[in-house]
C-alpha positions as MATLAB code, in Angstrom:
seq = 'XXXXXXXXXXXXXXXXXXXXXXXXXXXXXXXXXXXXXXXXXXXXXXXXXXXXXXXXXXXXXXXXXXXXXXXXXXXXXXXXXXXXXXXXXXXXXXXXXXXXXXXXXXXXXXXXXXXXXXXXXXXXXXXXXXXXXX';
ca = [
     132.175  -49.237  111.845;
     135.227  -47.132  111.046;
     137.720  -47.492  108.072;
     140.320  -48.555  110.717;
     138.532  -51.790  112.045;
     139.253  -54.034  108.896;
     142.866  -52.999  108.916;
     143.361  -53.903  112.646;
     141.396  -56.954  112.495;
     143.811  -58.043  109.147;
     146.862  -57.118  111.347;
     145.278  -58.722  114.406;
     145.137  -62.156  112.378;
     148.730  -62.044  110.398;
     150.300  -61.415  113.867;
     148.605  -64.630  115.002;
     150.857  -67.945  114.863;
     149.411  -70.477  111.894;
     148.855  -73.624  112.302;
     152.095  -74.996  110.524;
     154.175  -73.056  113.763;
     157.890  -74.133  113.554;
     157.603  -77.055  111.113;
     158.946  -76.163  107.568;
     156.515  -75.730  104.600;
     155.940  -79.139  102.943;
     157.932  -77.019   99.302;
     160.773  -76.420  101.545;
     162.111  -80.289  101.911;
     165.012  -80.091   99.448;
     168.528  -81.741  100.680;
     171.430  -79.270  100.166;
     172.068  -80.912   96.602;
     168.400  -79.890   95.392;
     166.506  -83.442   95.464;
     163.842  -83.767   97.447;
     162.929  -85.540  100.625;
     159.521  -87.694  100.683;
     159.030  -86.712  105.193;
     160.496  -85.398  108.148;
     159.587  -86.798  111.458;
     160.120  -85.705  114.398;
     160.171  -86.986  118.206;
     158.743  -83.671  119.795;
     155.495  -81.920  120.234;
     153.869  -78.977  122.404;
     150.797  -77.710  123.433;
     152.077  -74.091  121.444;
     152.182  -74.813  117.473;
     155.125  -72.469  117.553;
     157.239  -75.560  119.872;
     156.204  -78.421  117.355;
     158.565  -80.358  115.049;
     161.395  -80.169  117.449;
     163.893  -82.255  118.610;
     165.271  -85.375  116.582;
     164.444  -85.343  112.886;
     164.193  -88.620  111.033;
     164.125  -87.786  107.145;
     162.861  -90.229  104.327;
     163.714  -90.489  100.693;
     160.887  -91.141   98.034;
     160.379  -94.858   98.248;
     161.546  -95.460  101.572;
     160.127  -98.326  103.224;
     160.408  -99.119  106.728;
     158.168 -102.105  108.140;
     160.551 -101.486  111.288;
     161.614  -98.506  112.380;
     164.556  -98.149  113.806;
     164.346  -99.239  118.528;
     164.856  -95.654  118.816;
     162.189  -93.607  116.196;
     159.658  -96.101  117.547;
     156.419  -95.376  119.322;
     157.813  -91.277  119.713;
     157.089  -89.259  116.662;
     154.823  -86.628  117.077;
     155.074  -84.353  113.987;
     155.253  -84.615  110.613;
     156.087  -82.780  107.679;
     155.091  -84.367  104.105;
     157.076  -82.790  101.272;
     155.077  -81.796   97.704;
     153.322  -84.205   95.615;
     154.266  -86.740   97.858;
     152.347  -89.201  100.867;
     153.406  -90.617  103.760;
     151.458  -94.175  105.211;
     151.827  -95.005  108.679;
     151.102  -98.080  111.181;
     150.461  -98.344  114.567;
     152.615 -101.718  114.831;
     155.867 -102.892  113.646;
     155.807 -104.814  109.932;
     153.087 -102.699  108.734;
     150.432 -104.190  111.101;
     147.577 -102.777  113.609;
     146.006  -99.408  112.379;
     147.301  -97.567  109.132;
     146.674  -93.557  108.314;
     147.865  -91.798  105.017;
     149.417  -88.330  104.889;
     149.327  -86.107  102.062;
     151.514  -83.038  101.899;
     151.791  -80.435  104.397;
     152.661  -79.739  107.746;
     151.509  -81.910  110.773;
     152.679  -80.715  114.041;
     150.399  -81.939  116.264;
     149.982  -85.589  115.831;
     147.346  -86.127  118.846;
     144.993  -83.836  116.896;
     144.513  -87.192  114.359;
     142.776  -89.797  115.592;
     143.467  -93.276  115.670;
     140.351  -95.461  116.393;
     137.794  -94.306  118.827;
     139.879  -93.623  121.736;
     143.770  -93.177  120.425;
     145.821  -90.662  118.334;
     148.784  -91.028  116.477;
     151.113  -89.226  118.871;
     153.853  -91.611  119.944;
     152.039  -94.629  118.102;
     153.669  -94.583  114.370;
     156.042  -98.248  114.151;
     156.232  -98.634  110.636;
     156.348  -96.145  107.715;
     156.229  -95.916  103.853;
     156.875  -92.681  102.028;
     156.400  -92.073   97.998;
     156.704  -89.056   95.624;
     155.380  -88.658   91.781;
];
């Protein structure tokens, strides 16, 4: 094998998209006054990583608690980002019912790649939401 190999295979993989695509990097969730946000949501997906956490953004604040999310942010997030040191717990139905999933931080793009029971996923299925920071 010649020298060159291992430096074309290392440039080979750090041209590859990661798995984290478009959606920020959980440390990068600051508002423009420094504090932090808890999650980012957001209503669009793609097949391509590099398309993911697009579209609307919904953005929670440690402590934010919503049994019912708003008609509109219902039933259509597909990605999530989950700031630093903090966790994000999501239901299927509206006042925290049906089936629950915790998210710790990072970078979630591609919500149908998490299941949900035997035969769903948590694309377009999150109704109720509760987001913390330490």
């Amino acid at each position: 094998m010649s020298p060159l190999c291992p430096l074309l295979l290392t440039l080979a993989l750090l041209a590859v998209p990661g798995v984290r695509g478009a959606c920020p990097a959980a440390a990068d969730l600051t508002n423009a006054d420094g504090t932090r946000t808890c999650a980012k949501l957001y209503d669009k997906s793609d097949p391509y990583y590099e398309n993911c956490c697009a579209g609307a953004v919904l953005s929670l604040e440690s402590g934010a608690d919503l049994p019912y999310l708003p008609s509109d942010w219902t039933k259509v997030i597909s990605s999530i980002v989950v700031g630093q040191r903090c966790e994000l717990t999501v239901w299927s139905g509206r006042g925290k019912e049906g089936k629950s999933r915790k998210f710790s931080a990072g970078s979630y793009p591609r919500l149908e790649e998490y299941r949900r029971g035997l035969f769903g996923d948590w694309s377009n299925a999150i109704s109720s939401v509760y987001c913390s920071c330490k």
